[in-house]
C-alpha positions, 0 to 999 in steps of 0.5 A: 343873682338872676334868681333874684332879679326874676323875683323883683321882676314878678313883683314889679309886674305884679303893681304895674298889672295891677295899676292898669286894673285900679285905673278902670275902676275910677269913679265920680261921687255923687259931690262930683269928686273923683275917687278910685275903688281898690279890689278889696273895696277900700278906696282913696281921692284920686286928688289925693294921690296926685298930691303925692305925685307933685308937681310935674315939671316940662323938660325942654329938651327933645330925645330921639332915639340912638342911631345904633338902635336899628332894630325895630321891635313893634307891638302888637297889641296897640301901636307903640314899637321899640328901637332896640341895639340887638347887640347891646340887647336881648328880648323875648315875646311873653306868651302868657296872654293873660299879662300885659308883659308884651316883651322882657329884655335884659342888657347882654352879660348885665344886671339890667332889665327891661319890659314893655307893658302894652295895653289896648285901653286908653288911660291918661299918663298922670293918672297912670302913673300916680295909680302905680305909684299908689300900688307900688306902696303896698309891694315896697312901702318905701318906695318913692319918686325920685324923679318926674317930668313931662318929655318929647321923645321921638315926637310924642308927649310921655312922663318919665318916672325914676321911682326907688323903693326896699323889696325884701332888703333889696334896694332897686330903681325903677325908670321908665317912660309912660304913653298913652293914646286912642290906640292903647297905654305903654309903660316902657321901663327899665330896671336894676339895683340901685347901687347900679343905676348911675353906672347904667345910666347911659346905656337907660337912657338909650333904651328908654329913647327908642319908644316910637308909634307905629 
């Protein structure tokens, strides 16, 4: 099972890589209309996939972080940091430089994994997350948004995204909160099979709710 999750993790790299290098290649028509250029010179509306996207609504409720996450995991890339439960959760530092995986986490003895992708560039959160939702496609062509809505958490403006989708027959949902601001971008995301989301529900939120800037 392991092995297979590290599979579903590479993949899932691969599109959240890959959505940060698409957002650097937007670019204005000469009508003014905004467009994004893929690497194999194909390219769409980036009105068109906000459509996709719908409408995000505001949730009116504030998210801290838990008072048992005493741990504070900072970046070093840009200015983002993670209040994390070391006795819940395990974490490494990727030393591969040229992924933008800064840390992989994993909830103790379970099925429940976790990153923090940290950039130095600075790009919107909606275009961010339509961009991803976008490649995300070309990984799992059925994968789609299950939910999306603006948050406050610990005094900071993100989107949070519950995206689900097949990857090689197997069902897996993708949740994760999306920042982004003059210091760089952060996708702090969680993930597991689907049949197991509701069952760690709980325990994601908790660890999505420690994302802080420094």
């Amino acid at each position: 099972m392991k092995n297979i999750y590290t599979y579903l993790f590479a993949l899932l790299l691969i599109f959240t890589i890959q959505s940060l290098a698409y957002a650097s290649q937007k670019a204005i028509t000469d009508t003014g209309e905004e467009i994004v250029i893929y690497s194999d010179g194909t390219w769409k509306h980036l009105n068109n996939i906000k459509q996709k996207a719908g409408v995000i609504q505001f949730n009116k409720n504030i998210f801290n972080k838990p008072k048992d996450s005493s741990f504070l995991l900072k970046s070093t890339t840009n200015k983002s940091a993670f209040w994390i439960n070391t006795n819940k959760w395990s974490f490494n530092k990727e030393k591969n430089d040229t992924k933008s995986t800064e840390y992989k986490f994993r909830l103790k003895g379970k099925d429940l994994y976790g990153m923090a992708i940290t950039e130095e560039i600075e790009i919107p959160i909606q275009s961010l997350t339509d961009i991803a939702l976008s490649n995300a496609h070309k990984v799992a062509p059925d994968i789609k948004i299950l939910k999306k809505e603006y948050r406050t958490v610990n005094g900071k403006k993100v989107i949070y995204m519950e995206m689900g989708g097949t990857m090689k027959g197997m069902k897996v949902t993708y949740l994760g909160y999306y920042y982004s601001d003059t210091y760089g971008t952060t996708q702090f995301l969680v993930y597991t099979a689907t049949n197991l989301t509701d069952k760690y529900k709980p325990e994601i939120n908790r660890f999505l709710n420690g994302l802080v800037t420094q």
